[in-house]
C-alpha positions as CSV (number, residue, x, y, z in Angstrom):
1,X,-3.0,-17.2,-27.0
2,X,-2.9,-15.7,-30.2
3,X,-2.2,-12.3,-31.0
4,X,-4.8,-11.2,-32.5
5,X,-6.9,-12.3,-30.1
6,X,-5.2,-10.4,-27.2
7,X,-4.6,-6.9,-29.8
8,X,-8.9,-7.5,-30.2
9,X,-9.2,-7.5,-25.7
10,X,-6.8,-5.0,-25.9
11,X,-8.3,-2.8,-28.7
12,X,-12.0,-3.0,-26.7
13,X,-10.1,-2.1,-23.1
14,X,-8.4,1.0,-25.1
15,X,-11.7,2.1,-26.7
16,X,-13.6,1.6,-23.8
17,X,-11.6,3.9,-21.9
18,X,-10.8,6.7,-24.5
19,X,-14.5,7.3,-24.5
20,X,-15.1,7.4,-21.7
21,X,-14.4,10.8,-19.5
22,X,-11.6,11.6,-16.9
23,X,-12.9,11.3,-13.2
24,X,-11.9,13.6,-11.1
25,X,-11.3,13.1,-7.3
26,X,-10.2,15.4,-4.1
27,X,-7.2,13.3,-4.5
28,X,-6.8,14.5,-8.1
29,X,-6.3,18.7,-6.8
30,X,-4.1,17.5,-4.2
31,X,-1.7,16.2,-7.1
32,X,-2.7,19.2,-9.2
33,X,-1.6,21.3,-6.3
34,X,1.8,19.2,-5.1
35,X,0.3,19.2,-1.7
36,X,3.1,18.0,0.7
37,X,1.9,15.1,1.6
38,X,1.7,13.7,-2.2
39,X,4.4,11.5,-3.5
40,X,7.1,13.1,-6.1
41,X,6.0,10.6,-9.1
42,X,2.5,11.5,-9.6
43,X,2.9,15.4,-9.2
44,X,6.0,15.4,-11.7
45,X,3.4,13.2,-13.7
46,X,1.0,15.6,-13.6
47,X,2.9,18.7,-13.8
48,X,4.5,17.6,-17.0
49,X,1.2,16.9,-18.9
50,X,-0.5,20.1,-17.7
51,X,2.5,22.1,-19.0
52,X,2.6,20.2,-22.6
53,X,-0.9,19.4,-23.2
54,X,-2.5,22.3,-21.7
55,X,-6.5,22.4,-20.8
56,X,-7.0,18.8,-22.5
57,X,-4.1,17.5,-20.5
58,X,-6.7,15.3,-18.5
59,X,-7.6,13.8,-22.1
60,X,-3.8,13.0,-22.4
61,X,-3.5,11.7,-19.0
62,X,-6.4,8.9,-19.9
63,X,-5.1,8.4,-22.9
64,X,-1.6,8.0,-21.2
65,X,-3.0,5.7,-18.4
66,X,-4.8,3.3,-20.9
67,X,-1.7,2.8,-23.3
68,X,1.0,2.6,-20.4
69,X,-1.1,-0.1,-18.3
70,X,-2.1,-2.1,-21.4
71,X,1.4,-1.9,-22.3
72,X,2.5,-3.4,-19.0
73,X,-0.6,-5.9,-18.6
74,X,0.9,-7.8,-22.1
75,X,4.4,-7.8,-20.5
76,X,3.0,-9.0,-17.5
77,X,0.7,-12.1,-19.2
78,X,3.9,-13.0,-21.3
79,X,6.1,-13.6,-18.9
80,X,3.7,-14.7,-16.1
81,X,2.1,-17.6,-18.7
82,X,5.7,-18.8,-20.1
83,X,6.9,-19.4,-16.3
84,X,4.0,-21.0,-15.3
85,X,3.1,-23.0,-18.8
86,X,-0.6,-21.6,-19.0
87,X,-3.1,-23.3,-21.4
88,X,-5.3,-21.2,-23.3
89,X,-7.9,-21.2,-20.4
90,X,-5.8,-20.4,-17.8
91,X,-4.3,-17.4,-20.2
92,X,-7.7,-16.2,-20.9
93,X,-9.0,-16.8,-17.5
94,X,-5.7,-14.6,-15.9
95,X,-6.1,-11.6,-18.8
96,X,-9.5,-11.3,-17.9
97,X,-8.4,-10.4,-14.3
98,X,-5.1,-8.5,-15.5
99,X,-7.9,-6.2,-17.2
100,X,-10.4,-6.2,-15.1
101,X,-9.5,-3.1,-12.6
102,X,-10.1,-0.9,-16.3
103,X,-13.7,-1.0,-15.6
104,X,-15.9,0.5,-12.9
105,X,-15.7,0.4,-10.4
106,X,-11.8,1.1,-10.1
107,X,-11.8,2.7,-13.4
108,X,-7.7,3.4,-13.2
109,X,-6.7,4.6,-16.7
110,X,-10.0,7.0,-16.1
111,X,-9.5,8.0,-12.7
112,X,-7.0,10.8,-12.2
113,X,-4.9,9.2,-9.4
114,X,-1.5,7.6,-8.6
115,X,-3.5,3.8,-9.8
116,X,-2.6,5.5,-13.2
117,X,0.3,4.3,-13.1
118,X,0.9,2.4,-10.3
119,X,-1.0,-0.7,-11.4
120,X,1.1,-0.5,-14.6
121,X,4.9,-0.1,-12.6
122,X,3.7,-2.6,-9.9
123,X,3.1,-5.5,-12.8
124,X,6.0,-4.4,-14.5
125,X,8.3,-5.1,-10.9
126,X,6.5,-7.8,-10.8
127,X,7.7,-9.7,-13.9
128,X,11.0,-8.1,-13.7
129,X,11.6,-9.6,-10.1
130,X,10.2,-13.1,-11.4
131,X,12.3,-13.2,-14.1
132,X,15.5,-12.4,-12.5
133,X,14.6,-15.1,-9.8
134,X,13.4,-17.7,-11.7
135,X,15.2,-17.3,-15.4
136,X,18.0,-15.8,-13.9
137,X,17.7,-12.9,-16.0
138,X,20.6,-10.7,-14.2
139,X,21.0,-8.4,-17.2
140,X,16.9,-7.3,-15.5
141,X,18.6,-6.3,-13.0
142,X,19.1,-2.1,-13.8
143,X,15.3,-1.9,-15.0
144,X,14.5,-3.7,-11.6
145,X,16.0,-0.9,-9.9
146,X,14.5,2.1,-12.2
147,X,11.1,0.1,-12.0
148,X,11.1,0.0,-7.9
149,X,12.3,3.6,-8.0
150,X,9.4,4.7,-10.4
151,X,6.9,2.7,-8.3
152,X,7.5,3.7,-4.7
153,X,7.6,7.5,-6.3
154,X,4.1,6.4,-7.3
155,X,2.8,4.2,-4.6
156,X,4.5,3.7,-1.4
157,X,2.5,0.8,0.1
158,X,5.3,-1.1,-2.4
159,X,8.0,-0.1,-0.6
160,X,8.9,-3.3,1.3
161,X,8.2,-5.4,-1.9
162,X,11.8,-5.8,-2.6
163,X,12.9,-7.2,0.7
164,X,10.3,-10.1,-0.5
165,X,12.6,-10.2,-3.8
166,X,15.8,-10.2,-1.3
167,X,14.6,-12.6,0.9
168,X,13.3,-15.0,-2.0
169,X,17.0,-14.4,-3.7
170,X,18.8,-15.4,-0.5
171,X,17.0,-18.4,0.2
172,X,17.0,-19.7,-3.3
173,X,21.2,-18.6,-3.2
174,X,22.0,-19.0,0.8
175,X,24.6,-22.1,-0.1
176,X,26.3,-19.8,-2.9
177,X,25.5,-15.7,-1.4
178,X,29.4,-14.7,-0.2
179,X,29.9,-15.4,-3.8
180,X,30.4,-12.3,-5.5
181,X,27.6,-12.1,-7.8
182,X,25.1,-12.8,-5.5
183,X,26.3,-10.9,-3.0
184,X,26.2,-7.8,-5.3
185,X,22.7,-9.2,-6.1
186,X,21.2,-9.6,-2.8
187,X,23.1,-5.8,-1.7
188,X,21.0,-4.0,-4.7
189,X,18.1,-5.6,-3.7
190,X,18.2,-3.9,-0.3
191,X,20.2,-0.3,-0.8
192,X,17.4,0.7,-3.9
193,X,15.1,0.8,-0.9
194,X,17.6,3.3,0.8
195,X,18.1,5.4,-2.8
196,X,14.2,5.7,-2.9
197,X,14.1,7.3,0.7
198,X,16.9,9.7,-0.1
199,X,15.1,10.6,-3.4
200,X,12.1,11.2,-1.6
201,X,13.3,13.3,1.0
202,X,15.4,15.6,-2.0
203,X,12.7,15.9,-3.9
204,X,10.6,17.5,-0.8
205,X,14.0,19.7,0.2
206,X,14.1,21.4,-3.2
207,X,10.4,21.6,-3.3
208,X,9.2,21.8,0.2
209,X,12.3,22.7,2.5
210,X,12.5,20.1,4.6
211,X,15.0,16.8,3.8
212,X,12.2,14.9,5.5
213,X,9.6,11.5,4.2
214,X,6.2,12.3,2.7
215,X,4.1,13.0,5.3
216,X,1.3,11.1,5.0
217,X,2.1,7.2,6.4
218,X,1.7,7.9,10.2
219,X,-1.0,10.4,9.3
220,X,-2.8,8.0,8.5
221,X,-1.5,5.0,10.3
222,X,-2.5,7.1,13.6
223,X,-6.5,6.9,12.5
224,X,-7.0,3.5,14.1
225,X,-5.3,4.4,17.6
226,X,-6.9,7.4,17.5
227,X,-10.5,6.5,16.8
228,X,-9.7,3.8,19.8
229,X,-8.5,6.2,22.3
230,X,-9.6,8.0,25.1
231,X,-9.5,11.2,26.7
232,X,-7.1,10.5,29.4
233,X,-4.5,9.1,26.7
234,X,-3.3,13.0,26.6
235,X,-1.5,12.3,30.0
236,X,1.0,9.7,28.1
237,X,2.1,11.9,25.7
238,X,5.3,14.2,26.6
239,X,5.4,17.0,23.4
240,X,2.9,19.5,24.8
241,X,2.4,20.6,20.9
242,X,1.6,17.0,20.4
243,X,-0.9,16.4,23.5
244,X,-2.4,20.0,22.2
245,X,-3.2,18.3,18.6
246,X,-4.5,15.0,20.2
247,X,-6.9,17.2,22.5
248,X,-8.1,19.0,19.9
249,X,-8.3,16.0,17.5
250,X,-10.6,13.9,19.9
251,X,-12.9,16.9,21.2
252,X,-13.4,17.2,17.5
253,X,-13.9,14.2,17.1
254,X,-16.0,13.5,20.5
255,X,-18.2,16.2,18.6
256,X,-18.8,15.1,15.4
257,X,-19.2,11.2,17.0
258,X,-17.1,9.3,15.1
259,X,-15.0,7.6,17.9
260,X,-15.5,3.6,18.9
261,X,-18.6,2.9,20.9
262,X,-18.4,0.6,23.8
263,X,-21.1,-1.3,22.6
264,X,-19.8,-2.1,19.0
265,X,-18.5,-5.6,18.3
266,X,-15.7,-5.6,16.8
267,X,-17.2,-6.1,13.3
268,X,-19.1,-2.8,14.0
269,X,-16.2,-1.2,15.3
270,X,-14.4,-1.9,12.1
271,X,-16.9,-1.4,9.2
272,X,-18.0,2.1,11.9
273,X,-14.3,3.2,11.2
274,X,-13.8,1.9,7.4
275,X,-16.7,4.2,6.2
276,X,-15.7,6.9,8.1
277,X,-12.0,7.2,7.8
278,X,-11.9,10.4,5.8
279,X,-13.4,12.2,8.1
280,X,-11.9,10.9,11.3
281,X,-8.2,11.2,9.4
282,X,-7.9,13.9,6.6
283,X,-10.8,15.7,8.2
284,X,-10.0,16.0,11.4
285,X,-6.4,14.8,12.6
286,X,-5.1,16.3,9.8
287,X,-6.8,19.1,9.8
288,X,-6.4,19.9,13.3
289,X,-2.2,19.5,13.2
290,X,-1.9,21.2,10.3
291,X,-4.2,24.5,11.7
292,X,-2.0,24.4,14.9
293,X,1.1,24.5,13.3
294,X,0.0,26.9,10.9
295,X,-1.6,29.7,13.0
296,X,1.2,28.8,16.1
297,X,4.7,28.4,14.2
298,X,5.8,31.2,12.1
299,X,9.6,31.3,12.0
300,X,10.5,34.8,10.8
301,X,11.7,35.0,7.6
302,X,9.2,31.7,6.1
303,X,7.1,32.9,3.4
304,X,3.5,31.2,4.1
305,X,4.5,27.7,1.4
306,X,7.0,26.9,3.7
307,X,5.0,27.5,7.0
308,X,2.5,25.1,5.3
309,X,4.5,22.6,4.4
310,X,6.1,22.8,7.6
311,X,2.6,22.1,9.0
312,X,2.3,19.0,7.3
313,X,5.2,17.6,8.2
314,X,5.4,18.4,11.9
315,X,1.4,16.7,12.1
316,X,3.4,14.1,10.7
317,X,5.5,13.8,13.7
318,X,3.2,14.4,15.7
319,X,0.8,10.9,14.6
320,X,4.2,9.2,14.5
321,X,4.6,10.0,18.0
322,X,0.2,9.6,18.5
323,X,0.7,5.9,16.4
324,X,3.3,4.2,19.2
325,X,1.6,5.6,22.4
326,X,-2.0,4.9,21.8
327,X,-1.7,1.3,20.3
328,X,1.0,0.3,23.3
329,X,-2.0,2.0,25.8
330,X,-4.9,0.3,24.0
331,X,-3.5,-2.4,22.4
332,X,-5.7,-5.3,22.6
333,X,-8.5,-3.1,20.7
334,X,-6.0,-1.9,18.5
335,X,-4.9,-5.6,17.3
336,X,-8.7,-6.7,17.2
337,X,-9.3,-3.8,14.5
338,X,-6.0,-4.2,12.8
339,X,-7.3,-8.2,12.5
340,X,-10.8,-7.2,11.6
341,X,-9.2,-4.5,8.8
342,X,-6.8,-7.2,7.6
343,X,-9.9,-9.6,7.4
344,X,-12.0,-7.4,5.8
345,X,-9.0,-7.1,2.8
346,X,-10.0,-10.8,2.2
347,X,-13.7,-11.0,2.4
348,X,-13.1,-14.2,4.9
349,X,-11.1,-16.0,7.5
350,X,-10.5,-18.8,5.7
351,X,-9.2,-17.0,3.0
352,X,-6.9,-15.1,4.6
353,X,-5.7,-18.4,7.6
354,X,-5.4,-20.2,4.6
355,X,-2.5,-17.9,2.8
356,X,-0.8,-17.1,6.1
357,X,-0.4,-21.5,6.5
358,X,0.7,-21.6,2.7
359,X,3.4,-18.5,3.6
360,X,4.9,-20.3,6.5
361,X,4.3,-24.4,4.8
362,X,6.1,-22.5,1.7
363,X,8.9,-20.7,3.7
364,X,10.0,-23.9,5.1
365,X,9.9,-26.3,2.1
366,X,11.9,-23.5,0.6
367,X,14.7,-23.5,2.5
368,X,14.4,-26.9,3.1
369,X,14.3,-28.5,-0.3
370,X,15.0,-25.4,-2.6
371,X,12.6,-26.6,-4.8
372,X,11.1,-24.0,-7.7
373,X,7.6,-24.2,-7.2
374,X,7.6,-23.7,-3.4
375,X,9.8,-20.8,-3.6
376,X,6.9,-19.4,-6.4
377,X,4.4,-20.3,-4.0
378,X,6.2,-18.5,-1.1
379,X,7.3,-15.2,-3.2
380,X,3.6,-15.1,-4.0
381,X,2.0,-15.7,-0.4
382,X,4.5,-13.3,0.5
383,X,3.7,-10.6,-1.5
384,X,0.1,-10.7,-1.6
385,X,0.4,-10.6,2.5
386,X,2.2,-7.8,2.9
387,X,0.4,-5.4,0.7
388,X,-2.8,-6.3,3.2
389,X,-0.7,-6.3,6.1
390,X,0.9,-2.5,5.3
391,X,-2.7,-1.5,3.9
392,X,-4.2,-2.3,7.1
393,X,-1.9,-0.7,9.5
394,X,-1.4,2.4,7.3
395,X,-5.8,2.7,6.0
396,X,-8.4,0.4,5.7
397,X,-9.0,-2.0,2.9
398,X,-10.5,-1.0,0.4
399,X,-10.4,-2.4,-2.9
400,X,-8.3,0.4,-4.6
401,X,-5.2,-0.6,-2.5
402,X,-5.8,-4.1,-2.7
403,X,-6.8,-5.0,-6.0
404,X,-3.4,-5.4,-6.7
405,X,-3.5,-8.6,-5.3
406,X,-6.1,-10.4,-7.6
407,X,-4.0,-11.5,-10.2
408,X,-1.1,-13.0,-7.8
409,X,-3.8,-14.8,-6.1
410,X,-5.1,-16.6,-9.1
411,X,-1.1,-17.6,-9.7
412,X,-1.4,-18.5,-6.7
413,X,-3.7,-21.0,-6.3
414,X,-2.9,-22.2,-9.6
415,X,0.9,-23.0,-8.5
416,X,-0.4,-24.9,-5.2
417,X,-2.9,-27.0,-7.4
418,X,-0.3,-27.6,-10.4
419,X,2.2,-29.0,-7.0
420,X,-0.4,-31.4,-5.5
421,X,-1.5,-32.8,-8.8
422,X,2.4,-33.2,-9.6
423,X,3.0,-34.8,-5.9
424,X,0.3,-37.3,-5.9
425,X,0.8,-38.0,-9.5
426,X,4.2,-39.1,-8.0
């Protein structure tokens, strides 16, 4: 596609957004505030423009967004329609998803939250990962590592996407791997996983102090169980501050009626709990561990941001501990709403059947044959299955965690239609 074609879509997304305002968000304060259970990247993000651009750092933050993501989007389509050899349609019909999420209603260069820049890092790992795989682009390999770093700061429901890069690499290198640059390959692949943890839990020792994860995965992961539990779960669990918060959680919850009916399907049961997952997790479970924390545990010598944080991250155990029990007591529900949450992510079962066979026909052509475009097709299923497979056990899917997917699923289909034609043509 020529370029002044893509500078004139580009120009139009970049106006578009510029005048248009910042939206605001309760997420937005709880980066503003560097609540505890925010991820280091955005709040460094947005400390850093608040203390340079002052009362119009919001203006800057848009304005930051919309270049960044634009920026990353043309990396992105470059690389993305060399590989695959994309004719002008195919280019124009793959930019017009790549800029799509710009516009209501996901808005991200306008919305002031972590899909900022998140969108932008994720298609920048993206290309970076491709390239090293499939043009064997080693030198990538040191912005690969900065990239993933940046983006699981940024968004953590990333952070298994580079064991789909390993296990791509190894399959594609098995014959060859004790050699020594593959080794060192596949090793870097794996350990930056381990350096983003320990940068994590630093970042929330100096800040927080306590060496300890985010606390906000089995926060929320626990919503789900808890919304399908009952009130004589209590007697499974051993912590006695734990059964206290899980009391309390359900009686409030009991209360304000949001727990399953017995006589929802298990459609109801889902969409029941996708609209009303604010209020059963940060509005209640939340709530309720952190207030019991905060009013019961007072170490002497804490000033109250430590005793808060320390709130946060001890509710955090707490649903860890709430996450194991209730799904191995109530299981069967549990995997019916994880299933219905997973579905949901698709918008059918035939969508989502149909990329669960192409992951496994892919995975074993791959290590079969070795050939190119199954290994694509594989790297892709792959990815665009885990991100709905962590977003359903951690949330529910919505499409601000999942639109992240569109673009890999038009690639997608397009390599499984450019294979057939090319095997029946032979």
């Amino acid at each position: 596609m020529r370029k002044k074609i893509l500078l004139f879509f580009y120009g139009c997304v970049f106006f578009f957004c510029i005048f248009n305002k910042p939206l605001y968000s309760p997420d937005t304060y709880s980066y503003l505030n560097a609540m505890p259970f925010r991820q280091m990247g955005y709040v460094i993000f947005f400390k850093a423009f608040t203390a340079i651009f002052g009362s119009y750092w919001d203006i800057a933050v848009v304005v930051f967004h919309t270049i960044f993501s634009l920026t990353t989007v043309h990396f992105f389509f470059s690389k993305v329609s060399s590989l695959f050899k994309l004719n002008t349609f195919l280019q124009l019909s793959l930019l017009t998803i790549l800029l799509f999420p710009f516009f209501p209603p996901l808005s991200i260069a306008n919305n002031l939250v972590s899909e900022g820049l998140g969108y932008g890092l994720y298609l920048l790992f993206i290309s970076i990962g491709m390239e090293i795989l499939f043009n064997n682009k080693r030198q990538y390999f040191k912005y690969y590592i900065l990239v993933y770093l940046l983006l699981f700061s940024v968004r953590s429901q990333f952070v298994f996407s580079t064991f789909i890069f390993a296990g791509t690499y190894f399959i594609m290198y098995r014959k060859q791997i004790l050699r020594n640059k593959h080794l060192t390959s596949l090793i870097l692949m794996c350990v930056v996983m381990l350096i983003a943890g320990l940068s994590e839990r630093t970042y929330h020792k100096l800040k927080d102090g306590f060496f300890k994860p985010t606390p906000l995965g089995y926060t929320s992961a626990s919503t789900a169980p808890i919304y399908l539990s009952k009130k004589s779960d209590y007697k499974l669990i051993e912590d006695k501050n734990y059964k206290e918060i899980f009391i309390r959680s359900l009686d409030t919850l009991t209360h304000k009626d949001l727990l399953v009916k017995p006589e929802f399907s298990t459609e109801e049961a889902y969409m029941f709990f996708h609209n009303n997952l604010p209020k059963i997790c940060n509005q209640t479970v939340r709530q309720q561990g952190t207030n019991y924390y905060f009013n019961n545990h007072r170490p002497d010598g804490w000033d109250i941001d430590k005793i808060a944080a320390y709130s946060f991250f001890e509710t955090e155990a707490a649903c860890k501990e709430f996450t194991k029990v209730l799904i191995q007591n109530n299981f069967e529900q549990w995997l019916k709403l994880y299933y219905a949450n997973i579905t949901y992510g698709f918008k059918s079962q035939l969508l989502l059947w149909f990329i669960v066979i192409v992951f496994f026909i892919s995975l074993s052509k791959s290590w079969l044959t070795r050939s190119r475009d199954y290994t694509i097709i594989f790297l892709l299923s792959s990815l665009i299955l885990s991100n709905a497979m962590f977003i359903a056990f951690a949330s529910h899917s919505i499409q601000r965690y999942l639109f992240y997917n569109y673009a890999l699923l038009f690639l997608l289909f397009l390599s499984i239609y450019n294979l057939l034609r090319f095997e029946k043509k032979s």
